[in-house]
N, C-alpha and C positions, 0 to 999 in steps of 0.2 A: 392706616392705623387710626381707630374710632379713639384718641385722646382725649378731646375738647372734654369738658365735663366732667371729667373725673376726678379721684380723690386727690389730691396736690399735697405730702409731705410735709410734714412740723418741721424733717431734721436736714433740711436746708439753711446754708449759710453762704448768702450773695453778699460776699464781701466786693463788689468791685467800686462802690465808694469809699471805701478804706486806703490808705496809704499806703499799706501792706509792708515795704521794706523787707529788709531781711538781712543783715550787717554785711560784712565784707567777709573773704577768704575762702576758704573750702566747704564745703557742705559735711556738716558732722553726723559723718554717718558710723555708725557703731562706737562712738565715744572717739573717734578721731577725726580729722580734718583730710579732706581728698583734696589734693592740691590743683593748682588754675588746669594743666593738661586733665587731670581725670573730669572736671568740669566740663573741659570742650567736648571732652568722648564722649560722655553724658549724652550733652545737649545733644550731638551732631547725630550721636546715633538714635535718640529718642525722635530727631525729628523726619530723618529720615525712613527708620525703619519700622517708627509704632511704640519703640521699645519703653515697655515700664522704666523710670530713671532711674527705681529704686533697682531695680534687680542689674542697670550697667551698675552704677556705685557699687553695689552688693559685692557684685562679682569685681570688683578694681580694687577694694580694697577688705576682701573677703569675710565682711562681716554682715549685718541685718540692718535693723531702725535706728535711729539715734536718738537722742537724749531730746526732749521736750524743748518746745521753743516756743517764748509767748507770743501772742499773736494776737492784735488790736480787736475789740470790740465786733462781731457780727453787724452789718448795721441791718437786715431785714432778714424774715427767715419767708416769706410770700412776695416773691420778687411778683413783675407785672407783666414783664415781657416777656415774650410768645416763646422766645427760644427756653427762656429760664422757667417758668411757669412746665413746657414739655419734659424738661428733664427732673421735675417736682411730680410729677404726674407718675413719669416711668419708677422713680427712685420710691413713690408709695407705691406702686406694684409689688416693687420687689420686696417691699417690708410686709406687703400682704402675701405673698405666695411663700418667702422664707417662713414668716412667721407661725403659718399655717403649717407650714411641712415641719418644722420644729416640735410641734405644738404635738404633732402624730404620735412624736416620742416623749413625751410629755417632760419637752426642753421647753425653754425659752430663746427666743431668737433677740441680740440685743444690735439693733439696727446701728450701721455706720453713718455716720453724718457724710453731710457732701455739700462740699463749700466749692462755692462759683466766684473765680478768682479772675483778673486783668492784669496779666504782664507777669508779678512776681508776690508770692505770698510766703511768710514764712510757717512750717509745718513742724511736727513733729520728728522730722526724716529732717529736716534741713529747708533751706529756701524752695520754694516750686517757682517752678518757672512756664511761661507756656509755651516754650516751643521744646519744652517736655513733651508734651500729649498732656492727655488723664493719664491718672494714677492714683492707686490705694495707698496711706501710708498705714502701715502695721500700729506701729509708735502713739498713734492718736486716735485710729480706727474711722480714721475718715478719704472721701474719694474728695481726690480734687479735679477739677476741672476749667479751663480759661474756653468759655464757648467759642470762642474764632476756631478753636480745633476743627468744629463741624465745618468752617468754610473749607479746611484745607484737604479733608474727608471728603467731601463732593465735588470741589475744583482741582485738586492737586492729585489725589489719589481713585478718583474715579469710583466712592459709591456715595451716591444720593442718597435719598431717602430716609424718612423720618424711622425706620425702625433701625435703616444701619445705623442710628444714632442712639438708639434706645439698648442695639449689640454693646454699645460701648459702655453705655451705665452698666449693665448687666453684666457684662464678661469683669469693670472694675468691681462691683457687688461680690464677683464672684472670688475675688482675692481676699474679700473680706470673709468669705465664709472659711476659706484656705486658714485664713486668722484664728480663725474661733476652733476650728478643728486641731489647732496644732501645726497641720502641715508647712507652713511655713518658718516656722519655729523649726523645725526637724531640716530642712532642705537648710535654711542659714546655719545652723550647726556644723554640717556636713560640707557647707561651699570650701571651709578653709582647711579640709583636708584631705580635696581632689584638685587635681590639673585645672585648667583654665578651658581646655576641650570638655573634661569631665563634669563642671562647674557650668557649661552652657547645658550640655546635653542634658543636665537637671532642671535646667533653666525653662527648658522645652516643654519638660513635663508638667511643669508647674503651669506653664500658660496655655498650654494644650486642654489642663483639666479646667482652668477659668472658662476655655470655649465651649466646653462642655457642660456646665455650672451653666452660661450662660443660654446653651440651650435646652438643658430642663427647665429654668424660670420661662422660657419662651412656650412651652407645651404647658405646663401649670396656669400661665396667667392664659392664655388662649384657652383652656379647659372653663376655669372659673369668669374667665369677662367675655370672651367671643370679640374680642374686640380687632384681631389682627383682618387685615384686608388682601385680598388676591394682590399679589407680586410683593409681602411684606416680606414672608421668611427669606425670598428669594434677595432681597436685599440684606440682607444680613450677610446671608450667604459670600454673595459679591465683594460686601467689607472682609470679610472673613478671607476672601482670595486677597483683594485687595493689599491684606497689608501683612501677608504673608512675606517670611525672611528673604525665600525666594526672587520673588516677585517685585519686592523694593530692592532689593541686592541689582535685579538685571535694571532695575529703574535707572539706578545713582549710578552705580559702577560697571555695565555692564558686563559682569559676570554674577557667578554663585560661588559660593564658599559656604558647605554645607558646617563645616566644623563651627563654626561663629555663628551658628544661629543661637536663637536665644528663645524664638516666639514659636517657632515651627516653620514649614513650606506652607502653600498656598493650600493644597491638597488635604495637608496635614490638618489644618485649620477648619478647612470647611467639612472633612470628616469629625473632628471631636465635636463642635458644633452639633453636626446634625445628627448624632450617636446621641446626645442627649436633648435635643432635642422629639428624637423616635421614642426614648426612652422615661422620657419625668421623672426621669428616680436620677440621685446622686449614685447611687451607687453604679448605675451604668459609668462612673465617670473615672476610672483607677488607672489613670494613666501611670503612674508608676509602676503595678504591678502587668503592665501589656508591652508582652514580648515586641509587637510592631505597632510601631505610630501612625 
C-alpha cells in the first residue's frame, strides 16, 4: 500500500501523552452503569473475539451510547510516528472517498474523529479500554483506537500487513456511517425487545454491513489513488477470516457456538467484504434485508 506521502487527517486525536483516567465503577452505557461481571465480559470477549465493546454492553444491558464524558485536552492532532502518521493517512482516505460519495447526493459527509489512545481513555460510551480492540462510539462520533492492537492483529491473530490495518480503520469508519444513516439508532431501539439470540443475530448484520462499507471504501479509494499493491486486498481478506466469530471461537475455546456470534463467521466476513468491495456502491451492502448471510 503506496501511503508514504499522502494526505494525513486534521481530525486526529493522539492522546497517548494524556493521563486519560476514566473514574471507577461500571461503564455508563445507556444512562446506566454495567456492573464489574459485565465489564469482564466486555473486555474478555472484545479481546478475544474482535468484538466492538460497545455492541457486548449494548447487548448486556440492552441499550445504546451513553451520556458524554469529558475527556482531557487532545495534546497533538499530527502525530510523528510511522504507525500513527499510517492511520492519519488511511482515516483522510476515508474522509475523501465518503465525502465525495456524499457529495453525489448533494449531502454533506461530516467526518468522525479518531483519537489514538494508551491503556484507557474516557469516551463518550464510557471508559475505552485497549484490550477492547477499535471501536466507534455513536455518543461522540469518534473511532478509538490503542495501536498495540495492530501488534496483536499480526502476532496473535495471524494477519499482517499494512492494509489489514487500514480494513480496521475502514470497517470502524464504517459504523460511523451506520451513525449518520440512522441504522444504528433503529438496531438499539429494537435490541431491547428481542431475546439475547435475536439481539446477536442483529448484531451480525450490523457488522456484516461495516465489512461491506468497508469494502466499497476499498474499491473507491483504489479507483481515485491506485494506490493499493498485489497481495493488499488479499490481506484484508485474511483479517476479515482472521477474526471471524468462528474462527476465534475454535481459537479460545475450542468449539463453535453459532447462536453467540455477534461479528459473523469467517466466511460470512470475507464475503460482505468482498460484495462491496466488487460492488462501490453502499447500496450493494443491505445486509438486513438478505435472506442469507
Amino acid at each position: 500500500m503506496k501511503w508514504e506521502g499522502q494526505r494525513e487527517s486534521d481530525n486526529v486525536e493522539d492522546v497517548r501523552g494524556s493521563s486519560g483516567g476514566g473514574g471507577g465503577g461500571g461503564l455508563p452505557i445507556g444512562g446506566r452503569g454495567v456492573g464489574l461481571g459485565g465489564i469482564v465480559i466486555a473486555l474478555l470477549a472484545s479481546w478475544a473475539f474482535g468484538i466492538n465493546p460497545l455492541t457486548v454492553l449494548g447487548l448486556l444491558d440492552g441499550s445504546g451510547a451513553g451520556a458524554p464524558v469529558q475527556a482531557p485536552a487532545p495534546a497533538q492532532t499530527h502525530p510523528q510516528d510511522a504507525a500513527a502518521r499510517f492511520v492519519s493517512v488511511v482515516l483522510a482516505d476515508t474522509e475523501d472517498v465518503w465525502g465525495a460519495y456524499f457529495k453525489r447526493s448533494g449531502e454533506q459527509y461530516p467526518a468522525p474523529k479518531l483519537v489514538i489512545f494508551r491503556g484507557r481513555y474516557p469516551t463518550a460510551c464510557g471508559t475505552g479500554e485497549a484490550a477492547m480492540g477499535p471501536f466507534y462510539c455513536p455518543g461522540d462520533r469518534k473511532v478509538y483506537i490503542d495501536l498495540g492492537f495492530y501488534d496483536t492483529l499480526r502476532d496473535r491473530l495471524g494477519a499482517p500487513g499494512d492494509f489489514a490495518q487500514a480494513y480496521v480503520i475502514a470497517h470502524e469508519v464504517g459504523h460511523h456511517l451506520q451513525n449518520l444513516m440512522g441504522t444504528t439508532e433503529k438496531l438499539d431501539r429494537s435490541r431491547g425487545r428481542v431475546s439475547a439470540r435475536e439481539a446477536n443475530a442483529m448484531s451480525v448484520r450490523l457488522e456484516l454491513q461495516a465489512d461491506c462499507y468497508a469494502g466499497v471504501w476499498a474499491n473507491l479509494s483504489q479507483r481515485s489513488k491506485g494506490w493499493l499493491e498485489q497481495g493488499d486486498v488479499e490481506e484484508a481478506l485474511n483479517a476479515a477470516a482472521q477474526i471471524g466469530d468462528d474462527t476465534l471461537q475454535k481459537r479460545s475455546q475450542g468449539s463453535v457456538v453459532p447462536e453467540s456470534f455477534t461479528h459473523g463467521s469467517s466466511a460470512q466476513r470475507v464475503r460482505w467484504f468482498k460484495r462491496g468491495a466488487d460492488a462501490g456502491d453502499l447500496k450493494a451492502c443491505d445486509t438486513f434485508s438478505s435472506a442469507a448471510l
